[in-house]
N, CA, C and O atoms as CSV, one atom per row, in Angstrom:
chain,resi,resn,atom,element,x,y,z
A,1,UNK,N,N,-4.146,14.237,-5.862
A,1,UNK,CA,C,-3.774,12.828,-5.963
A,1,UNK,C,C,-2.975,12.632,-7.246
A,1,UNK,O,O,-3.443,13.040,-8.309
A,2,UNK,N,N,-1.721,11.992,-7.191
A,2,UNK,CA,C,-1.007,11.530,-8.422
A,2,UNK,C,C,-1.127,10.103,-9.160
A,2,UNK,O,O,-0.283,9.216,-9.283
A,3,UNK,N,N,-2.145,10.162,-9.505
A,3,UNK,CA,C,-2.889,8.728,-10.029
A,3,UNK,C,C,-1.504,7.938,-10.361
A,3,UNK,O,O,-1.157,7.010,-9.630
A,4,UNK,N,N,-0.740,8.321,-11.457
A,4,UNK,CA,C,0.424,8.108,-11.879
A,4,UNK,C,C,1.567,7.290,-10.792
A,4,UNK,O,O,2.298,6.309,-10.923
A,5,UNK,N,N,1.394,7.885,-10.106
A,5,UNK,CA,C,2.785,7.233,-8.535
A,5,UNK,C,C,1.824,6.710,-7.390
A,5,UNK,O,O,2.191,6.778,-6.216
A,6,UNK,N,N,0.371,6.095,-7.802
A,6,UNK,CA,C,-0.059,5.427,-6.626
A,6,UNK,C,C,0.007,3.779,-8.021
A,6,UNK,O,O,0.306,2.615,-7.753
A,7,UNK,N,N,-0.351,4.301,-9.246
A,7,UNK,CA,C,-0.460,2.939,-9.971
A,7,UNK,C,C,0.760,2.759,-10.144
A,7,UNK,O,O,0.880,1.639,-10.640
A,8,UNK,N,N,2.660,3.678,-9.892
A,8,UNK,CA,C,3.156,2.591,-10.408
A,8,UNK,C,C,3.605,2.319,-8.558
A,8,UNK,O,O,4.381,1.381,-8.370
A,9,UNK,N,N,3.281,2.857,-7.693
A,9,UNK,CA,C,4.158,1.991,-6.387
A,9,UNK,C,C,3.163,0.779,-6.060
A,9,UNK,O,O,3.630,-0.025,-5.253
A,10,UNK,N,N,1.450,0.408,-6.698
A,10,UNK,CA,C,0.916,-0.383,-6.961
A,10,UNK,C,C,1.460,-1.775,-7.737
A,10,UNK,O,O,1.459,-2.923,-7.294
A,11,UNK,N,N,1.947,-1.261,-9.110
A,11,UNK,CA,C,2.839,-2.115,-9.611
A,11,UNK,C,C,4.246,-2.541,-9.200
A,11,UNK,O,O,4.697,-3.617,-9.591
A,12,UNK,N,N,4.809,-1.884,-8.576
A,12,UNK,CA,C,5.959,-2.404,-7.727
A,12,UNK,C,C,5.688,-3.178,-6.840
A,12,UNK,O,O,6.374,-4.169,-6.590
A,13,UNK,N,N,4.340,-2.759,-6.041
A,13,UNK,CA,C,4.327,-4.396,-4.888
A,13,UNK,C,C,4.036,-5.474,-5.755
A,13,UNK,O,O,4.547,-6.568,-5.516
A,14,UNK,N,N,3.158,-5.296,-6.899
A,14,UNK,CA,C,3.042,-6.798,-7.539
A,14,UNK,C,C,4.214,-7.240,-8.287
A,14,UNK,O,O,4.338,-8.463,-8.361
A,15,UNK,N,N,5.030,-6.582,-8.814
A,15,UNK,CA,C,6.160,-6.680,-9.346
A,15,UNK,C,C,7.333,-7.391,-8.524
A,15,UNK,O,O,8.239,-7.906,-9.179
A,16,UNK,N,N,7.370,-7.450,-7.113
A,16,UNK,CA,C,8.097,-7.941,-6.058
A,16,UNK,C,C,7.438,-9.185,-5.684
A,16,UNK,O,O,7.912,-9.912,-4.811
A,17,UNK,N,N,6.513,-9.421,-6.223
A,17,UNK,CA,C,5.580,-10.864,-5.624
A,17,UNK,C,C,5.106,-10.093,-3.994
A,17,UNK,O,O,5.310,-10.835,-3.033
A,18,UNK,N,N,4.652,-9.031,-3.747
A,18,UNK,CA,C,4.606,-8.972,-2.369
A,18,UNK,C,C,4.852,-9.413,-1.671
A,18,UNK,O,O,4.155,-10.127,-0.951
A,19,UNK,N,N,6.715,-9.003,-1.534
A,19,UNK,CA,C,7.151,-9.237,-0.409
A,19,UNK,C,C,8.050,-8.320,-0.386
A,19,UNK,O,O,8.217,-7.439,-1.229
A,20,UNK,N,N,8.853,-8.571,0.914
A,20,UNK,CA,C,9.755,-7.810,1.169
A,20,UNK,C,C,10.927,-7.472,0.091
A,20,UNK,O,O,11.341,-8.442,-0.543
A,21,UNK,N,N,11.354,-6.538,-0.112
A,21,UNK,CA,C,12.284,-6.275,-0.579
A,21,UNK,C,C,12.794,-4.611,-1.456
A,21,UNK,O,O,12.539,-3.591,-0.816
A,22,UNK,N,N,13.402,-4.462,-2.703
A,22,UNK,CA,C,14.157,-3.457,-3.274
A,22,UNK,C,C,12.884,-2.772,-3.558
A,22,UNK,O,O,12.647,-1.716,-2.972
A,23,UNK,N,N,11.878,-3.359,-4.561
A,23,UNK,CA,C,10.563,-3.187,-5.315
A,23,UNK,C,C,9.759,-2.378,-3.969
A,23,UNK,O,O,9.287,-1.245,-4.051
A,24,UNK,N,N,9.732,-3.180,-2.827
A,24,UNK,CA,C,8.738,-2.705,-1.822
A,24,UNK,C,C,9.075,-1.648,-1.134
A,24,UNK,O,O,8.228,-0.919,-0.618
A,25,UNK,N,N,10.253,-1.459,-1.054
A,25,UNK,CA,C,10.955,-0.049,-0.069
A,25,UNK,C,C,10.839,0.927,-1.819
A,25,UNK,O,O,11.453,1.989,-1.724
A,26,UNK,N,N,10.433,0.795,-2.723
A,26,UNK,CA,C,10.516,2.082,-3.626
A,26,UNK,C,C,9.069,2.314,-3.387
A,26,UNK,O,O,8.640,3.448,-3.179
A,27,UNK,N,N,8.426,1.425,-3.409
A,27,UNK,CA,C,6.562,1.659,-3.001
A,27,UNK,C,C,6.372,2.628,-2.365
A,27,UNK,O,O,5.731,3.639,-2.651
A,28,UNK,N,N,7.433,2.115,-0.639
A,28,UNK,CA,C,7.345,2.826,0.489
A,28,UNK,C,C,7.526,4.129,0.627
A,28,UNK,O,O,6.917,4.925,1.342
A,29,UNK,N,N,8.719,4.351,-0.370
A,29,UNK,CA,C,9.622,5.913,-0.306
A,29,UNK,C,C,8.229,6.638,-1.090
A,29,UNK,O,O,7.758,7.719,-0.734
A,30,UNK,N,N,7.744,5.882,-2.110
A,30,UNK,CA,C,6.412,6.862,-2.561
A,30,UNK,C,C,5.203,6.929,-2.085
A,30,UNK,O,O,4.317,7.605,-2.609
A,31,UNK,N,N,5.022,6.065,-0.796
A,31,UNK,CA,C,3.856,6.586,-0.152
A,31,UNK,C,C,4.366,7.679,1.078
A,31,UNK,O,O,3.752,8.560,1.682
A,32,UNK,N,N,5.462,7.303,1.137
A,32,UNK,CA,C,5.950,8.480,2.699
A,32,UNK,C,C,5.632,9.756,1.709
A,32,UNK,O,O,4.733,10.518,2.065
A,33,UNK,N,N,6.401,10.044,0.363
A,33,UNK,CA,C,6.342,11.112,-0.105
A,33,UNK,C,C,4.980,12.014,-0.355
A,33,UNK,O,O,4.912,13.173,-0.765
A,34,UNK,N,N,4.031,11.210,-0.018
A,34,UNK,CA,C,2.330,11.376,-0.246
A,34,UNK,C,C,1.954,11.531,0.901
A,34,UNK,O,O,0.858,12.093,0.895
A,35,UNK,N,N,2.528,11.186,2.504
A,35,UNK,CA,C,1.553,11.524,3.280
A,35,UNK,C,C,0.474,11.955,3.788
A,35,UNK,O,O,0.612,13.162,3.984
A,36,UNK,N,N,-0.399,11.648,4.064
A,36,UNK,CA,C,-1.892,12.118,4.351
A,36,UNK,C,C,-2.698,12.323,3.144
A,36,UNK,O,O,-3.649,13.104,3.153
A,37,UNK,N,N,-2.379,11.691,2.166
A,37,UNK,CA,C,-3.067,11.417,1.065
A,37,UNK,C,C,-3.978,10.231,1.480
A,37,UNK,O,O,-3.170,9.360,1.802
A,38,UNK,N,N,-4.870,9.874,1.597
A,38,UNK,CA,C,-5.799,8.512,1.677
A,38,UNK,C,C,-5.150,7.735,0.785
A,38,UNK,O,O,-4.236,7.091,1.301
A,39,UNK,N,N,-5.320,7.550,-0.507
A,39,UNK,CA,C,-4.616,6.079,-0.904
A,39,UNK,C,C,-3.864,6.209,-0.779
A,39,UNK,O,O,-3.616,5.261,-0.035
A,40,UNK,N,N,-2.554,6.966,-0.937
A,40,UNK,CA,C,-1.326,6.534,-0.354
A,40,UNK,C,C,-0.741,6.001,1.103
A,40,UNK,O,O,0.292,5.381,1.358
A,41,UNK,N,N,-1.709,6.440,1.880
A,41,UNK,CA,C,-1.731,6.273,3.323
A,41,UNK,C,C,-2.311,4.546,3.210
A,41,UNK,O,O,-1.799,3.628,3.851
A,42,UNK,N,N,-3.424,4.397,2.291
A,42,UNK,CA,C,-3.728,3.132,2.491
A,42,UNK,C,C,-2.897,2.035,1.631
A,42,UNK,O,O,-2.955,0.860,1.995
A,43,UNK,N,N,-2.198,2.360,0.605
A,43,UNK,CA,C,-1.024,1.777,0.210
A,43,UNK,C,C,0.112,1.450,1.346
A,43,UNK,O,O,0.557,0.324,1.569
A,44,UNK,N,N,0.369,2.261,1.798
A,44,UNK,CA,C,1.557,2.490,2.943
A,44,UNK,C,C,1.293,1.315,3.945
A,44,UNK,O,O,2.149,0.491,4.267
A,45,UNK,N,N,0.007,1.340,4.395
A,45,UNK,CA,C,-0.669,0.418,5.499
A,45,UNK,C,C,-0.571,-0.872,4.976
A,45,UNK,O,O,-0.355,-1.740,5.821
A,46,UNK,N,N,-0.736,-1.489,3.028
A,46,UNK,CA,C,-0.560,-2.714,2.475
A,46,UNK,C,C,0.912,-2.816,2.873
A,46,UNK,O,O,1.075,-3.669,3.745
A,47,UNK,N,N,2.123,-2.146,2.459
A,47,UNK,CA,C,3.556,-2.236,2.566
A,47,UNK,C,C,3.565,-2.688,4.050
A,47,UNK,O,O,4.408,-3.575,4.180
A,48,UNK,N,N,2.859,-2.368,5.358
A,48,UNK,CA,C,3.109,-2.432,6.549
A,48,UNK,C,C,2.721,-3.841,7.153
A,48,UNK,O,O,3.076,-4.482,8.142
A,49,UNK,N,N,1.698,-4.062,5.956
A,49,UNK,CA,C,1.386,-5.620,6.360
A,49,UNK,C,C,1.917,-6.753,5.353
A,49,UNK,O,O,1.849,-7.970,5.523
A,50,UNK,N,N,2.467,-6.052,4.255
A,50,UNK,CA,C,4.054,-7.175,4.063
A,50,UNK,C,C,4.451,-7.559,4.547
A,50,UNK,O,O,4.440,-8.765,4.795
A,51,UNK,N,N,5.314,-6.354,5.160
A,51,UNK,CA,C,6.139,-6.630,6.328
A,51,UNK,C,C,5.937,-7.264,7.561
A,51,UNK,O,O,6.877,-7.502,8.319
A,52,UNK,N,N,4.392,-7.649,7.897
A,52,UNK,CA,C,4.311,-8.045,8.888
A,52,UNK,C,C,4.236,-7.385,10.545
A,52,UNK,O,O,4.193,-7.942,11.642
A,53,UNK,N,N,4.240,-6.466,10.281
A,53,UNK,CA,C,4.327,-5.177,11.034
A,53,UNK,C,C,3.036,-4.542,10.870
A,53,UNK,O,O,2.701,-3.445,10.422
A,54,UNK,N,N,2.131,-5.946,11.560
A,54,UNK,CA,C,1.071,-5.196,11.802
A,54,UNK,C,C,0.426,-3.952,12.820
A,54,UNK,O,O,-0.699,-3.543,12.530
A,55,UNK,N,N,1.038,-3.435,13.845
A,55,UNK,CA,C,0.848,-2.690,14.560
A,55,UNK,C,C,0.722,-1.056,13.583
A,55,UNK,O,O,-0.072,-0.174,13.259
A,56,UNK,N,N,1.834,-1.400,13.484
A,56,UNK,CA,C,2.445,0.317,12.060
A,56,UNK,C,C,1.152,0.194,11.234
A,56,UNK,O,O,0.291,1.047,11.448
A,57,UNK,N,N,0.847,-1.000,10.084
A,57,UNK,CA,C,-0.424,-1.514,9.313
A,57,UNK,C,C,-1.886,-0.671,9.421
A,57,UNK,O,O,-2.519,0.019,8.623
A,58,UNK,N,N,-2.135,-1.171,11.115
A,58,UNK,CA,C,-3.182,-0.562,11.568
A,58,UNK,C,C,-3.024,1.270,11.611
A,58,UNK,O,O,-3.935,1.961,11.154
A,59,UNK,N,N,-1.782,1.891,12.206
A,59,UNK,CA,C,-1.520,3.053,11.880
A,59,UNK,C,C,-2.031,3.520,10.642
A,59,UNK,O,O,-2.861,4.426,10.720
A,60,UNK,N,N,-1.630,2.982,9.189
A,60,UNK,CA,C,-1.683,3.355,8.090
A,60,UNK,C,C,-3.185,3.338,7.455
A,60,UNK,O,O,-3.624,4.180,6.671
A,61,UNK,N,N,-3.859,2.232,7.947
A,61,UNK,CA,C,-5.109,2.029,8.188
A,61,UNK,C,C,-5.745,2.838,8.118
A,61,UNK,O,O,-6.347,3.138,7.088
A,62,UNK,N,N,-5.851,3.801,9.817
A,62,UNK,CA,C,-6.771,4.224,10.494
A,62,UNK,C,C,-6.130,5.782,9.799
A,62,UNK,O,O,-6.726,6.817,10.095
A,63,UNK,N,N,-5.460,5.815,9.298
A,63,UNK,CA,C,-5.289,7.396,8.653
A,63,UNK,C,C,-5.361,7.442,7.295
A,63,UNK,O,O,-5.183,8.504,6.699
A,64,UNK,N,N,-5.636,6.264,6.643
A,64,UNK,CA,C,-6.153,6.010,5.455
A,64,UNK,C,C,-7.807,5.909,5.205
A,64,UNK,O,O,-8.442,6.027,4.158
A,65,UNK,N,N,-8.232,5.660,6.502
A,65,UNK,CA,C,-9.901,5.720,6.731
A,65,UNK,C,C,-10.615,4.292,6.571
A,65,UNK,O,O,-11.834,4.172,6.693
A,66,UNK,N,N,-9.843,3.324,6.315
A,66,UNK,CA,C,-10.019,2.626,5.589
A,66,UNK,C,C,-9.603,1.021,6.908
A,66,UNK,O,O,-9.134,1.184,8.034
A,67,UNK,N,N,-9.891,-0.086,6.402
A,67,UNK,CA,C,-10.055,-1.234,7.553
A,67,UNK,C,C,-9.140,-2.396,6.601
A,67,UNK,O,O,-9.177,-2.308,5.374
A,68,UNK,N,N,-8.404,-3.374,7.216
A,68,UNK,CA,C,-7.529,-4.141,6.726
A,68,UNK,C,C,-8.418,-5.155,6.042
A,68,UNK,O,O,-9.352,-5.628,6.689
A,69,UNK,N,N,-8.173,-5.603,4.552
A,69,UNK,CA,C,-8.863,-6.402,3.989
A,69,UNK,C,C,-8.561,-7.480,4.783
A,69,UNK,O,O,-7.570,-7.616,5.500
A,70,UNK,N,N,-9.885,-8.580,4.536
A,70,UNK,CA,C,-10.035,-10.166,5.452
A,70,UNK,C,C,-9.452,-11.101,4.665
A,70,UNK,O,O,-9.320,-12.263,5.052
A,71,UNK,N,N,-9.029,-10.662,3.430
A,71,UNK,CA,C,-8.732,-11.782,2.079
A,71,UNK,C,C,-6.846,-11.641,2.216
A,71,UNK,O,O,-6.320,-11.270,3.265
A,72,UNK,N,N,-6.334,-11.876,1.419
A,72,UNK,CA,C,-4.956,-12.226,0.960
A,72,UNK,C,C,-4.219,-10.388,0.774
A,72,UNK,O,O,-4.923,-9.391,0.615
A,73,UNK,N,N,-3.088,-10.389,0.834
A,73,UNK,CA,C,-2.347,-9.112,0.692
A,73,UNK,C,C,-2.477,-9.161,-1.153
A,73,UNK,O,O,-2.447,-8.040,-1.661
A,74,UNK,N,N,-2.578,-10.043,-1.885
A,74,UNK,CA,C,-2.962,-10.033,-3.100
A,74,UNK,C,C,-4.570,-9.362,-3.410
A,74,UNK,O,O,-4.787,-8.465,-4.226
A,75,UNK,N,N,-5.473,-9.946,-2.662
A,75,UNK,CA,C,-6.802,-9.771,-2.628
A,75,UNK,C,C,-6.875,-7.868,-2.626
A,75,UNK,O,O,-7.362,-7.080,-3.436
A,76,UNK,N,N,-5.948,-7.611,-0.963
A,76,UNK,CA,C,-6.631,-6.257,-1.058
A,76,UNK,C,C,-5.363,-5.228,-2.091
A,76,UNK,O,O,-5.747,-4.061,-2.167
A,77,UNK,N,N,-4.464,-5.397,-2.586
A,77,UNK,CA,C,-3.922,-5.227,-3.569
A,77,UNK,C,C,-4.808,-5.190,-4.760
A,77,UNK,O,O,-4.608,-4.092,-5.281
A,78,UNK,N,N,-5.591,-5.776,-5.370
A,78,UNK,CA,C,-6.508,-5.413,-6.008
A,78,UNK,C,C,-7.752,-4.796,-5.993
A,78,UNK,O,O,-8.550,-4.591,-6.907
A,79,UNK,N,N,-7.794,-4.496,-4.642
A,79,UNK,CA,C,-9.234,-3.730,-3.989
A,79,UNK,C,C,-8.847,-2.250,-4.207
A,79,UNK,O,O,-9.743,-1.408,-4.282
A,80,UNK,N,N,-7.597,-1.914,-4.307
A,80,UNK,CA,C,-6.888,-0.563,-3.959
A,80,UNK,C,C,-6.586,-0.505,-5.324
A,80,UNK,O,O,-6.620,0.704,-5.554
A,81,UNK,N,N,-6.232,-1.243,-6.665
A,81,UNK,CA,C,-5.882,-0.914,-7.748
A,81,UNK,C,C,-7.447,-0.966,-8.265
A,81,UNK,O,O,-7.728,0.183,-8.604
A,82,UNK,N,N,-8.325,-1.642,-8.419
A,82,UNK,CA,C,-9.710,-1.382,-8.763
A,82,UNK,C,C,-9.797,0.493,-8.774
A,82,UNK,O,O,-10.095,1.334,-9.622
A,83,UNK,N,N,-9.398,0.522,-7.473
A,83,UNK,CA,C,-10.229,2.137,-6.839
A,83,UNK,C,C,-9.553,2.851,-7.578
A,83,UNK,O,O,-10.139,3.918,-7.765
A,84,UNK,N,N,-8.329,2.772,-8.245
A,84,UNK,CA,C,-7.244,3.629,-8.609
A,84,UNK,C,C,-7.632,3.758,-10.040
A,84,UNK,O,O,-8.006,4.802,-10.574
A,85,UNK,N,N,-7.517,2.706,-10.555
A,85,UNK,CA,C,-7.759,2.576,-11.956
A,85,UNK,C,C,-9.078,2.583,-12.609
A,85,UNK,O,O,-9.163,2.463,-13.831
């Protein structure tokens, strides 16, 4: 695990206000680069429900091991930086 490139593509979604955009596709390019890593996989799955693209979301999810927070994309954004940090 690269603690280092899950806290900063962490800080890039908050850095973008979570949403779409430049900030969130650099997130993205660093969780593809992690594949089958669990947090990165479950990072990947937050980027998927930015986007709104929840179907993909659940993908990232269920190979992250992990279940879509019930709270705010802010909320589980901090559930995943807790674990990290």
């Amino acid at each position: 695990m690269n603690q280092q490139l899950l806290i900063k593509s962490l800080e890039l979604l908050k850095n973008g206000h979570f949403k779409a955009g430049y900030q969130m596709e650099q997130a993205h390019e660093i969780c593809q680069d992690y594949e089958g890593e669990p947090t990165f996989d479950w990072i990947h799955a937050l980027v998927h429900r930015i986007e709104g693209d929840d179907g993909n979301a659940e993908y990232w999810y269920r190979r992250a091991g992990k279940y879509r927070h019930p709270g705010s994309v802010a909320d589980e954004w901090q559930t995943i930086w807790d674990e990290v940090t």
